[in-house]
VMD Tcl script that builds the backbone (N, CA, C; Angstrom):
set m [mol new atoms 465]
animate dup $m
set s [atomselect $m all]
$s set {name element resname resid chain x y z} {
  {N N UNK 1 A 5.470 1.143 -5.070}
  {CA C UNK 1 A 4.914 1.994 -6.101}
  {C C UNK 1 A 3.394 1.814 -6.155}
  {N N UNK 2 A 2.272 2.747 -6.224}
  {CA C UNK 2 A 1.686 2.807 -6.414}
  {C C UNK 2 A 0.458 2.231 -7.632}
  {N N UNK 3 A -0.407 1.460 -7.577}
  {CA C UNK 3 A -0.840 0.477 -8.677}
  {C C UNK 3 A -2.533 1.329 -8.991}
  {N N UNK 4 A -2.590 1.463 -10.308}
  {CA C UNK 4 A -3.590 2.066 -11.077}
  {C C UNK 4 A -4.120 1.419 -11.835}
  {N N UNK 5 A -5.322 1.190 -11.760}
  {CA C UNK 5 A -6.626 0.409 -12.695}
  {C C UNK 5 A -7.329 1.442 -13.293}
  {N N UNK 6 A -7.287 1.216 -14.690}
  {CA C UNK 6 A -8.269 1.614 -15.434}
  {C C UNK 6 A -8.823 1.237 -16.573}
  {N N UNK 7 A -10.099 1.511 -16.825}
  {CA C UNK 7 A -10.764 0.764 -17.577}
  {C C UNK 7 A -11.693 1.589 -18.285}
  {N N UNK 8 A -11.183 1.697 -19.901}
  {CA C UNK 8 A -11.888 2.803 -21.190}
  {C C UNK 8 A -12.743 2.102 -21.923}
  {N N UNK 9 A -13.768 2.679 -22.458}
  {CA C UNK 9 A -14.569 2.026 -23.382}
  {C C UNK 9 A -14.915 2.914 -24.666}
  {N N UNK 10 A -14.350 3.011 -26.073}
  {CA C UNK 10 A -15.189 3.604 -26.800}
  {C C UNK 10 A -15.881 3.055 -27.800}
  {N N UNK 11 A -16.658 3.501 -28.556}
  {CA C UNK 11 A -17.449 3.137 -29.378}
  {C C UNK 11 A -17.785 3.789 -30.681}
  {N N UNK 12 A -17.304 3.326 -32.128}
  {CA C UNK 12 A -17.512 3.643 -32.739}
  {C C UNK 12 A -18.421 3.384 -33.850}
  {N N UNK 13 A -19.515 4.378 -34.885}
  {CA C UNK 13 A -19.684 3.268 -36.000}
  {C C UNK 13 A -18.763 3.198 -37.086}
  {N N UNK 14 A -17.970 2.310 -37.223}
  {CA C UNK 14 A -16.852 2.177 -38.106}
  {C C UNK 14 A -16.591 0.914 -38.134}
  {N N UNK 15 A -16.511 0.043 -39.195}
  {CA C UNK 15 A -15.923 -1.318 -38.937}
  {C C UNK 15 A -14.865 -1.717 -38.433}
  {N N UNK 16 A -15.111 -2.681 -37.791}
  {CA C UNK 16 A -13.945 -3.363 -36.525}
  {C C UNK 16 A -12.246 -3.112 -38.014}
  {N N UNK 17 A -12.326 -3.777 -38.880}
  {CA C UNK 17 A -10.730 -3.551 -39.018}
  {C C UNK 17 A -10.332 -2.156 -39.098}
  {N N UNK 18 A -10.954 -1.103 -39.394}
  {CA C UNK 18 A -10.655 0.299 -39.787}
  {C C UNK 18 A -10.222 0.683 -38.373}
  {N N UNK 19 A -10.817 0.188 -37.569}
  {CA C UNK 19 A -10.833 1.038 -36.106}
  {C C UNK 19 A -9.007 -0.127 -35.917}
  {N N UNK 20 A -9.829 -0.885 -35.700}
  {CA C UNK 20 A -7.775 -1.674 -35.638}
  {C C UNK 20 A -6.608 -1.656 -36.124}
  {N N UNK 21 A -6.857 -0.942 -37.255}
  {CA C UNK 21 A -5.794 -0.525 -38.243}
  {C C UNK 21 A -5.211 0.722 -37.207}
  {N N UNK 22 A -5.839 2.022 -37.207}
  {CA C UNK 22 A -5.739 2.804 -36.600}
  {C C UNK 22 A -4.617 2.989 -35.303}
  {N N UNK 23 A -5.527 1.493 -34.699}
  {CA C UNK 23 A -4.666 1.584 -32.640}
  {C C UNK 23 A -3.435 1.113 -33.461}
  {N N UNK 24 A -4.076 -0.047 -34.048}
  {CA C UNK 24 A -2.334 -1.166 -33.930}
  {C C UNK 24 A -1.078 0.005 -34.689}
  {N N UNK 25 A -1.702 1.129 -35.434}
  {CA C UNK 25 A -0.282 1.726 -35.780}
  {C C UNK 25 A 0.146 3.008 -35.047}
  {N N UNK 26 A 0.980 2.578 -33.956}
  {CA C UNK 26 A 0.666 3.342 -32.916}
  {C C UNK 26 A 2.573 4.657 -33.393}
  {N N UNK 27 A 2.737 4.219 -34.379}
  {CA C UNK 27 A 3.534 5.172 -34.795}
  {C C UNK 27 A 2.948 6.721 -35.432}
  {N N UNK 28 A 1.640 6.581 -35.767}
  {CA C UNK 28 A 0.886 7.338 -36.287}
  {C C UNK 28 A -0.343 8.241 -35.434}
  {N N UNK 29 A -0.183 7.732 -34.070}
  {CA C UNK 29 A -0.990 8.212 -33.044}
  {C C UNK 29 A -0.395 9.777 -32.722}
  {N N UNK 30 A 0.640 10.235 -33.026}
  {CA C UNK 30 A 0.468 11.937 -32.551}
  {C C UNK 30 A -0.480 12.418 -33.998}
  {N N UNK 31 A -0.585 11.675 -34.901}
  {CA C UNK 31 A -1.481 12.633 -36.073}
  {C C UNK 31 A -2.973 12.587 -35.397}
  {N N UNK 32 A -3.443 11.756 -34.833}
  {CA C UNK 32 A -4.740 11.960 -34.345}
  {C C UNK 32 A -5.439 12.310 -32.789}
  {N N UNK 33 A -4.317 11.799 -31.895}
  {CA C UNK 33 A -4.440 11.630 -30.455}
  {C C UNK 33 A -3.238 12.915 -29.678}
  {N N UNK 34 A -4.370 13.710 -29.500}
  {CA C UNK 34 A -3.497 14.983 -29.348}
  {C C UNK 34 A -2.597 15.202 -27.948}
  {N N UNK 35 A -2.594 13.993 -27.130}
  {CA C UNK 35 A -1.572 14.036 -25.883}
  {C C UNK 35 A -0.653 13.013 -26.126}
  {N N UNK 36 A -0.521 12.163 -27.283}
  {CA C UNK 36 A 0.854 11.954 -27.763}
  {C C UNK 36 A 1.830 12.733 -28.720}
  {N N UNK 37 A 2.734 12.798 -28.368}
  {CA C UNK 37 A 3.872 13.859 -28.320}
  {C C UNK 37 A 4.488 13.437 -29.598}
  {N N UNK 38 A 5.093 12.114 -29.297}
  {CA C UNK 38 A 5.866 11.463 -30.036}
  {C C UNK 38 A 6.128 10.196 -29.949}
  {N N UNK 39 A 6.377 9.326 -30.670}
  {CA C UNK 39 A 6.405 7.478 -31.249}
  {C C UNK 39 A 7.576 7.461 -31.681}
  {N N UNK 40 A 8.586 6.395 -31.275}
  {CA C UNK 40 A 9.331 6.345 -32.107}
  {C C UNK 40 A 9.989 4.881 -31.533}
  {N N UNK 41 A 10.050 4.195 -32.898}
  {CA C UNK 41 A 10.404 2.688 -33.011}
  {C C UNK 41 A 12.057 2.377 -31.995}
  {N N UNK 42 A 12.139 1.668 -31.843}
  {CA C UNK 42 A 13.113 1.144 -30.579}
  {C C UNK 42 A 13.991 -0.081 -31.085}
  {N N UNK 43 A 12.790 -0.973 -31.714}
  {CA C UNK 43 A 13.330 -2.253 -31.666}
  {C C UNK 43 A 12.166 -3.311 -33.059}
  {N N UNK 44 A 12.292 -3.303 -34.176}
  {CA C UNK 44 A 11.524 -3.858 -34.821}
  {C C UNK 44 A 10.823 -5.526 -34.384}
  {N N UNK 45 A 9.397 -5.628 -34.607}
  {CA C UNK 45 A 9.181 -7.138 -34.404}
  {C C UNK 45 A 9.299 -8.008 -35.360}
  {N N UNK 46 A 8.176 -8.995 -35.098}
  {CA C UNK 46 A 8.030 -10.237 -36.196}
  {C C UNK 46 A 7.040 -9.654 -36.736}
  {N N UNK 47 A 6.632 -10.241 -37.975}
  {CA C UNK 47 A 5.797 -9.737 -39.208}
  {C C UNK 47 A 4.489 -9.320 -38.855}
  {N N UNK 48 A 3.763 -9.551 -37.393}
  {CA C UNK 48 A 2.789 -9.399 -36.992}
  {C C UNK 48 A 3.226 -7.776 -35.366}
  {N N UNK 49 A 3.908 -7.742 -35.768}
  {CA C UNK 49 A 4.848 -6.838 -34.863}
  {C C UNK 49 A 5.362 -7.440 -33.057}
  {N N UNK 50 A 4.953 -8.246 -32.932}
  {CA C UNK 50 A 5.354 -9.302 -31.903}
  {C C UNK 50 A 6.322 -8.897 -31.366}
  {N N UNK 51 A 6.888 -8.376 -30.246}
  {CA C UNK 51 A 8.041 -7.992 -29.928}
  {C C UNK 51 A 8.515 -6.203 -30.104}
  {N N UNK 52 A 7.958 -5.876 -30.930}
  {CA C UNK 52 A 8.419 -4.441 -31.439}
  {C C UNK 52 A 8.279 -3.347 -30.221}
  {N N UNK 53 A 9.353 -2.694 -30.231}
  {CA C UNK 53 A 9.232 -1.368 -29.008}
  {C C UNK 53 A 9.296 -0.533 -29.288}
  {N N UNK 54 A 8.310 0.143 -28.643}
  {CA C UNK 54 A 8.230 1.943 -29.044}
  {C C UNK 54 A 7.909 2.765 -27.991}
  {N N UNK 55 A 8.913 3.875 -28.244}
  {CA C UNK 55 A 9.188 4.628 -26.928}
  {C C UNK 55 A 8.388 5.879 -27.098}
  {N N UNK 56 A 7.390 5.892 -26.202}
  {CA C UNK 56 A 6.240 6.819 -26.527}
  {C C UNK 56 A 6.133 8.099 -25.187}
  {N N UNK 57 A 6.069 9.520 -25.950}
  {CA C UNK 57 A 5.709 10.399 -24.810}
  {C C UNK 57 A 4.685 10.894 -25.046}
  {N N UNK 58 A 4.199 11.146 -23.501}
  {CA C UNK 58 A 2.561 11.643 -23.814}
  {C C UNK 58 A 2.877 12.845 -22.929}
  {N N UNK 59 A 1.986 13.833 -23.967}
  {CA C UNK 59 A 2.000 15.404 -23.025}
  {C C UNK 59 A 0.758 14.637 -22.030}
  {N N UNK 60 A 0.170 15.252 -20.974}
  {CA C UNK 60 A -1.083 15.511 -20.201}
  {C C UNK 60 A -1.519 16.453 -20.234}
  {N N UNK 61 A -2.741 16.265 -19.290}
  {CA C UNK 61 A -3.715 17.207 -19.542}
  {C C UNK 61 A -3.478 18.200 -18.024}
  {N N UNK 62 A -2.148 18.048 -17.113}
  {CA C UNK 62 A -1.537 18.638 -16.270}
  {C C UNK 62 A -0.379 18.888 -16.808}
  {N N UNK 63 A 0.517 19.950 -15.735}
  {CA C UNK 63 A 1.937 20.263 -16.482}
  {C C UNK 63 A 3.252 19.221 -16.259}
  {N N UNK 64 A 2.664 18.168 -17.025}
  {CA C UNK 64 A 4.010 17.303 -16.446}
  {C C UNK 64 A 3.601 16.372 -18.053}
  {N N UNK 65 A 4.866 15.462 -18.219}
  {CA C UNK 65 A 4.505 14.569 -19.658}
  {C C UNK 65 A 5.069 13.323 -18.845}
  {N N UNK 66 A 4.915 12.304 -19.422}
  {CA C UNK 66 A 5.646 11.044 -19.354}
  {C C UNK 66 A 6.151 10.057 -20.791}
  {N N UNK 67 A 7.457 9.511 -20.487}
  {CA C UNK 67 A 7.548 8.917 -21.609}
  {C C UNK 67 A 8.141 7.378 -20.825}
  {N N UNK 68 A 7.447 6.471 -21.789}
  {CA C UNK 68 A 7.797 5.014 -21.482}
  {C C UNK 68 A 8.044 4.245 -22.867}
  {N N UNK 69 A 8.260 3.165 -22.523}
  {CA C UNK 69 A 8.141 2.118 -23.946}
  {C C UNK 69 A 7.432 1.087 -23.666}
  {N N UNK 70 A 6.883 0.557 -24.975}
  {CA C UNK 70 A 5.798 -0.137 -25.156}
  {C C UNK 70 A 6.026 -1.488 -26.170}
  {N N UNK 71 A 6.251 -2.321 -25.353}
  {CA C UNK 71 A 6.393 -3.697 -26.219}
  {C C UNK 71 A 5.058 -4.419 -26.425}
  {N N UNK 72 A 4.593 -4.910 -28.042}
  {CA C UNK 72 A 3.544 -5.109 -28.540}
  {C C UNK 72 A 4.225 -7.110 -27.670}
  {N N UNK 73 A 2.939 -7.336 -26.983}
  {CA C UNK 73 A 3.544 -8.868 -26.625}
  {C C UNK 73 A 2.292 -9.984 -26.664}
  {N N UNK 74 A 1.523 -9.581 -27.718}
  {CA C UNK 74 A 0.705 -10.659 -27.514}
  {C C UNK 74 A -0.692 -10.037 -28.858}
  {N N UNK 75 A -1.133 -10.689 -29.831}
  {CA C UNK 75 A -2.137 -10.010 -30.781}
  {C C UNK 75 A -3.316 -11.921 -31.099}
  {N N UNK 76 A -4.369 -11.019 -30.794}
  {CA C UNK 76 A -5.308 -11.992 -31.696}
  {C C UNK 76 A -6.232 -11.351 -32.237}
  {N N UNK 77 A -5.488 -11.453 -33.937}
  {CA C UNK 77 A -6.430 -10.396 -34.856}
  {C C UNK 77 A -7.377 -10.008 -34.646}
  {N N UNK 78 A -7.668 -9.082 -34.690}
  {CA C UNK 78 A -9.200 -7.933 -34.735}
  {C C UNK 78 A -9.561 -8.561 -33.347}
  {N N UNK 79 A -9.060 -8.938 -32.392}
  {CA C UNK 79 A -9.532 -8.928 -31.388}
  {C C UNK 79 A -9.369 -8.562 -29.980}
  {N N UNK 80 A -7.660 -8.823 -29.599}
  {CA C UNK 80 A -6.791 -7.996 -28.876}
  {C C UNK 80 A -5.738 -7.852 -29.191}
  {N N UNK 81 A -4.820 -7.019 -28.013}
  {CA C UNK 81 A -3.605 -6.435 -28.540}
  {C C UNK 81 A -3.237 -6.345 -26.838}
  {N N UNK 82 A -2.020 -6.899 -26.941}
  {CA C UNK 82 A -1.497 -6.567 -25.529}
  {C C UNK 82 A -0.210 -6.059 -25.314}
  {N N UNK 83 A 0.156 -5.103 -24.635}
  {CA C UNK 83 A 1.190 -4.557 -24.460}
  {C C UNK 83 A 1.733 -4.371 -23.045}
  {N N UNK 84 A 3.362 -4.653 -22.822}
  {CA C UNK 84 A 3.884 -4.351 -21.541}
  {C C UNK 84 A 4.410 -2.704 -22.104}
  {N N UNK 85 A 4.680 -2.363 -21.199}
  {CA C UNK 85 A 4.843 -0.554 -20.682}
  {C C UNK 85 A 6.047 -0.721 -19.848}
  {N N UNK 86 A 7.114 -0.108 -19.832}
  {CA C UNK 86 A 8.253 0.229 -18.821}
  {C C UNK 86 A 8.920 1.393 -19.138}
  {N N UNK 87 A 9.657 1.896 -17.824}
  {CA C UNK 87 A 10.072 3.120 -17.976}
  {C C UNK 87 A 9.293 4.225 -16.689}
  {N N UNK 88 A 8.933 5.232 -17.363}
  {CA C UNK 88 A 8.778 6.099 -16.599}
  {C C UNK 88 A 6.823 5.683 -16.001}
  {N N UNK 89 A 6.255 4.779 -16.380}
  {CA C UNK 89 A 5.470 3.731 -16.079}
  {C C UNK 89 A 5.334 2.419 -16.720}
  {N N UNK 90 A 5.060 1.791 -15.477}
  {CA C UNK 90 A 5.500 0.147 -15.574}
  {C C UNK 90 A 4.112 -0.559 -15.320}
  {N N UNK 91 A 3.744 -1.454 -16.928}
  {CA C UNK 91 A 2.801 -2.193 -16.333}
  {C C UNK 91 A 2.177 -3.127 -17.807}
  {N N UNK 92 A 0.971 -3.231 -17.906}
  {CA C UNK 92 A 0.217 -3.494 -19.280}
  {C C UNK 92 A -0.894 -3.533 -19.448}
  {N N UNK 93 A -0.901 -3.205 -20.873}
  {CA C UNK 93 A -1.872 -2.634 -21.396}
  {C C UNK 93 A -2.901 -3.328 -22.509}
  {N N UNK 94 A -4.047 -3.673 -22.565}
  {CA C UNK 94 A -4.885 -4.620 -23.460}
  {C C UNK 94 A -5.801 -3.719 -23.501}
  {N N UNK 95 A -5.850 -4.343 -25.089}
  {CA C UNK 95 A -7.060 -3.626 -26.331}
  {C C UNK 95 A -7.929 -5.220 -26.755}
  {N N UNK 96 A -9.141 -4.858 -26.338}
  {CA C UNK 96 A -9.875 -5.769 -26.422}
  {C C UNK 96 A -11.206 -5.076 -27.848}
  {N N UNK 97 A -11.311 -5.831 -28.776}
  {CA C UNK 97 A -12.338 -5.487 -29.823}
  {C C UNK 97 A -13.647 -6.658 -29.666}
  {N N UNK 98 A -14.950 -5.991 -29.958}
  {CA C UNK 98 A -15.834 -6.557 -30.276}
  {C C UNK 98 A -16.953 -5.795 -31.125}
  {N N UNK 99 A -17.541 -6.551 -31.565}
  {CA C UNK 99 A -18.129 -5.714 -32.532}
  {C C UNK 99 A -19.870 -6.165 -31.468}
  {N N UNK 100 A -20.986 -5.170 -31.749}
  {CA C UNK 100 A -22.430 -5.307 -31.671}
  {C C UNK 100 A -23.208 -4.618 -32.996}
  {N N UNK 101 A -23.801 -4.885 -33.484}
  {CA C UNK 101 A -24.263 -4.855 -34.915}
  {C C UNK 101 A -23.483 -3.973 -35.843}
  {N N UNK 102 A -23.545 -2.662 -35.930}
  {CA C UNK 102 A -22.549 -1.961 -36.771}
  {C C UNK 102 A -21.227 -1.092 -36.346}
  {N N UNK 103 A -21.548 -1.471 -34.780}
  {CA C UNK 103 A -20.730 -0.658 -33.793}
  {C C UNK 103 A -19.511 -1.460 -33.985}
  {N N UNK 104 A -18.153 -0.954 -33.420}
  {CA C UNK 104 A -16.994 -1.346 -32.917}
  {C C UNK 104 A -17.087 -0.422 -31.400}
  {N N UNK 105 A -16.754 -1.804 -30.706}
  {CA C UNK 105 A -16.288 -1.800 -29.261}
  {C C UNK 105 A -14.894 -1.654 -29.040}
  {N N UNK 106 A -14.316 -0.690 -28.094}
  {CA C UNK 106 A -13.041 -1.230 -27.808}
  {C C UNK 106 A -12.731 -1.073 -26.412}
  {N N UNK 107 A -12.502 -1.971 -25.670}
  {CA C UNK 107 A -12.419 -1.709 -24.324}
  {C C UNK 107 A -10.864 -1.314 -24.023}
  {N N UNK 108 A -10.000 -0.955 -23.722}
  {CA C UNK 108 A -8.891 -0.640 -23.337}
  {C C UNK 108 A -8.348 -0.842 -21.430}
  {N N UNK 109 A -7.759 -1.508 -20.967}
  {CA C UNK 109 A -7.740 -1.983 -19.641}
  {C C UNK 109 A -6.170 -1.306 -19.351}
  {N N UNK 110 A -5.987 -1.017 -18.847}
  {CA C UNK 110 A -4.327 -0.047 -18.192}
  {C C UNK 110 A -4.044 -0.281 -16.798}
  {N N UNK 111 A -3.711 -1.294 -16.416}
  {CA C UNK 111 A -2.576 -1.918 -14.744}
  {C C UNK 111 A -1.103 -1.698 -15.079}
  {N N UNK 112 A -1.231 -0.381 -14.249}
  {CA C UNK 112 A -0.161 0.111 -14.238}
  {C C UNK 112 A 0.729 1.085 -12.913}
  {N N UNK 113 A 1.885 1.155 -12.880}
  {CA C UNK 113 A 2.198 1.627 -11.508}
  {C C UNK 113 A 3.393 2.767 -12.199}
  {N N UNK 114 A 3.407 3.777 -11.322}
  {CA C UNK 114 A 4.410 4.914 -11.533}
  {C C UNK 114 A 5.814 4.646 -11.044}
  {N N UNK 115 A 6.552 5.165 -11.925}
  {CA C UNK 115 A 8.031 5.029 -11.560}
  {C C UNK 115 A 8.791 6.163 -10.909}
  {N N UNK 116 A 8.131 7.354 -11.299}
  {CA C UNK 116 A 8.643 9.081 -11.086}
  {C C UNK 116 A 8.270 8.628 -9.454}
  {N N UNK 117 A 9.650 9.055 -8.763}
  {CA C UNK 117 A 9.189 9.618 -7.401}
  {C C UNK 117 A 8.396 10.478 -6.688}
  {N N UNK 118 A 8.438 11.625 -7.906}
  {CA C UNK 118 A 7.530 12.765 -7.351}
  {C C UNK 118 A 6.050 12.029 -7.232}
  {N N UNK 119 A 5.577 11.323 -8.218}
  {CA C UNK 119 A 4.420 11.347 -8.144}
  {C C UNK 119 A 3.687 9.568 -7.386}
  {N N UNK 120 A 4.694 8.766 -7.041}
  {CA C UNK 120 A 4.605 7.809 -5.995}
  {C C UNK 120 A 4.823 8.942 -4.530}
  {N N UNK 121 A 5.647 9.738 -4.643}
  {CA C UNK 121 A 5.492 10.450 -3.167}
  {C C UNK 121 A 4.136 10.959 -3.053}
  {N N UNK 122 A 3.236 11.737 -4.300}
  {CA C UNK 122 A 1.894 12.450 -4.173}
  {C C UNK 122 A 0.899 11.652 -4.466}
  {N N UNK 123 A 1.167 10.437 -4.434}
  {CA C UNK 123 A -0.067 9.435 -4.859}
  {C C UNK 123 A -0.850 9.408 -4.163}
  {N N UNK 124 A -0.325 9.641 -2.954}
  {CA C UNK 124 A -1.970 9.303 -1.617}
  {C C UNK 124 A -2.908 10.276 -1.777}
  {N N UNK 125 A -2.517 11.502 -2.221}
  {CA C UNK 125 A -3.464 12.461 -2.097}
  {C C UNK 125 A -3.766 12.613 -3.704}
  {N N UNK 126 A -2.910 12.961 -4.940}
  {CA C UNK 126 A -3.296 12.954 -6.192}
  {C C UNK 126 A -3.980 12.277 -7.048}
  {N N UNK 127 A -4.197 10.522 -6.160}
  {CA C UNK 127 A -4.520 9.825 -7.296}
  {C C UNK 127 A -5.988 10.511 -7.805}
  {N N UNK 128 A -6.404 10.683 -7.085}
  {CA C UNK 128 A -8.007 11.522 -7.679}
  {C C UNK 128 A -7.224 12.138 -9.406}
  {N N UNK 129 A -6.417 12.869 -8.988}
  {CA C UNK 129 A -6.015 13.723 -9.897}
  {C C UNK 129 A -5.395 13.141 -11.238}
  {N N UNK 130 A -4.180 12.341 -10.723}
  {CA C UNK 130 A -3.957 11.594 -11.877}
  {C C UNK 130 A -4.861 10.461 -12.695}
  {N N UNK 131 A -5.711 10.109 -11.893}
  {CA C UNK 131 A -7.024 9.545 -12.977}
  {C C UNK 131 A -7.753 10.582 -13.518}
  {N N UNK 132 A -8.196 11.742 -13.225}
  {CA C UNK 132 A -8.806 12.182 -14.221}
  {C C UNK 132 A -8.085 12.718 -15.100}
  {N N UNK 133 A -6.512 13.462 -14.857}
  {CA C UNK 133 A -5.416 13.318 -16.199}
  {C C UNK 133 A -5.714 11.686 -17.139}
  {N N UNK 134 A -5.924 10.882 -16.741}
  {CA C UNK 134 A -5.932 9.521 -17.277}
  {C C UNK 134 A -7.273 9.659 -18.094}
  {N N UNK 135 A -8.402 9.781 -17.299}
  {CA C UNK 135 A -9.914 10.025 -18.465}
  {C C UNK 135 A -9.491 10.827 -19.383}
  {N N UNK 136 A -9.216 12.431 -18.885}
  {CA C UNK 136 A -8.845 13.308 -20.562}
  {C C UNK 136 A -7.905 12.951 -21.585}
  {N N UNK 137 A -7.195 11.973 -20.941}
  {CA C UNK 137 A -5.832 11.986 -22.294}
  {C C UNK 137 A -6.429 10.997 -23.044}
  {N N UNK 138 A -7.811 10.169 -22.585}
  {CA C UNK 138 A -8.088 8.993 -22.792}
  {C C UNK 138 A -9.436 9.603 -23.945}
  {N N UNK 139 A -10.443 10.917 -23.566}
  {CA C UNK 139 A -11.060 10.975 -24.012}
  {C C UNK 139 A -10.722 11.695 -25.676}
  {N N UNK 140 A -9.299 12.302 -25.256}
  {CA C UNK 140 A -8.775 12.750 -26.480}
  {C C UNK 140 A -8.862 11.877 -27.868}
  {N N UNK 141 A -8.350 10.736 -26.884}
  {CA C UNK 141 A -7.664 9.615 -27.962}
  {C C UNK 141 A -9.282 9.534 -28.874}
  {N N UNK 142 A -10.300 9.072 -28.149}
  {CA C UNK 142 A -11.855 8.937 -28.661}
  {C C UNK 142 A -11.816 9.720 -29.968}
  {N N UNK 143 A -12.115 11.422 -29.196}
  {CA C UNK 143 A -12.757 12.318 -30.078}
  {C C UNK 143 A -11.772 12.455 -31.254}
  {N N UNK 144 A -9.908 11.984 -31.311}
  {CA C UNK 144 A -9.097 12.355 -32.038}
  {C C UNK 144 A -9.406 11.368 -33.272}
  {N N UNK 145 A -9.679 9.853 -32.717}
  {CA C UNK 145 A -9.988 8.928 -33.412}
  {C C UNK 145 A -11.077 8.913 -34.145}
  {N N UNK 146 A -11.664 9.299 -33.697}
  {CA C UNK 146 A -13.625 9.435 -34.244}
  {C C UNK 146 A -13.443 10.010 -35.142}
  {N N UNK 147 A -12.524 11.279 -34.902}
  {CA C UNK 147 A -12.682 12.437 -36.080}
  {C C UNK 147 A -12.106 11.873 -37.010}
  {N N UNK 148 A -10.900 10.891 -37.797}
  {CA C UNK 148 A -9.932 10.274 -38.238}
  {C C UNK 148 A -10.976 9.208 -38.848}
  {N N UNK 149 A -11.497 8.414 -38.304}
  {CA C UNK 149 A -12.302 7.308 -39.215}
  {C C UNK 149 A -13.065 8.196 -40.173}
  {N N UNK 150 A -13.976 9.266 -39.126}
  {CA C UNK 150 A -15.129 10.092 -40.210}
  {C C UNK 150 A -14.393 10.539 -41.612}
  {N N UNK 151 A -12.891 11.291 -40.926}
  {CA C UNK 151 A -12.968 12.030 -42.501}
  {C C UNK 151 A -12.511 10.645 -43.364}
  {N N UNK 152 A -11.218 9.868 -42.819}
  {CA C UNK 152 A -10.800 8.782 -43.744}
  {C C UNK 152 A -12.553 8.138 -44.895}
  {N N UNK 153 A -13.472 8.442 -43.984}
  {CA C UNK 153 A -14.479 7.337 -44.589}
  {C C UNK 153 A -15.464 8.121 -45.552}
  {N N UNK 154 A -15.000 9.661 -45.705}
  {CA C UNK 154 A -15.259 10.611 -46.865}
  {C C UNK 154 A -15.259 10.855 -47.810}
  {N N UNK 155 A -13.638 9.648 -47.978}
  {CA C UNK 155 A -12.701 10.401 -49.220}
  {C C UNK 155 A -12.702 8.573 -49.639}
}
mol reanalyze $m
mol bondsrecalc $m
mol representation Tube
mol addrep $m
């Protein structure tokens, strides 16, 4: 199977917990992040969600969707968040926070490999393609989020 690196960075001015509140409730990500489809809980965790699975589909920004699940397996408050991925992609996923004066950083890192045949058969020639499906669904999440702190920080 085919193995994919990628590596997001956004930046907001919003304070680091507002912006963490946000990722870590990833049941609430089709209200803001417009290439998730749908969230839906699997398997509850420990009080910090440790363990918890959620089986998530994402439309793309091509005509195809994918859905996998996502076990939360590792948190150090306001600072990362790590997740394994299986299913229709297999791999994991870390949310790294830092703050620089009023900014929130969030780096997001994704090692991950495809499970769909079709698209391990078209990998040699698509991957161009499926990374930049990967930047837009990625830049969504940004502009969906950005917009979501601004108004939350209105009212």
């Amino acid at each position: 199977m085919p193995d994919y690196q990628f590596i997001t960075v956004w930046k907001f001015d919003h304070p680091l917990p507002q912006v963490w509140k946000e990722i870590k409730a990833m049941s609430l990500w089709p209200e803001w992040w417009s290439f998730v489809a749908k969230v839906k809980i699997l398997k509850q965790g420990d009080a910090n969600e440790i363990g918890a699975i959620r089986r998530i589909t994402w439309k793309t920004a091509l005509p195809y969707s994918l859905t996998f699940d996502s076990e939360l397996v590792e948190e150090i408050h306001h600072r990362r968040m790590e997740g394994r991925a299986f299913g229709e992609l297999d791999g994991v996923g870390i949310w790294n926070f830092t703050t620089i004066g009023s900014k929130t950083i969030v780096r997001y890192e994704w090692q991950v490999k495809t499970t769909k045949a079709w698209m391990n058969l078209l990998a040699p020639i698509a991957r161009p393609i499926f990374s930049w499906n990967h930047d837009k669904v990625m830049k969504a999440g940004f502009v969906g989020l950005k917009k979501r702190l601004e108004n939350k920080s209105k009212n």
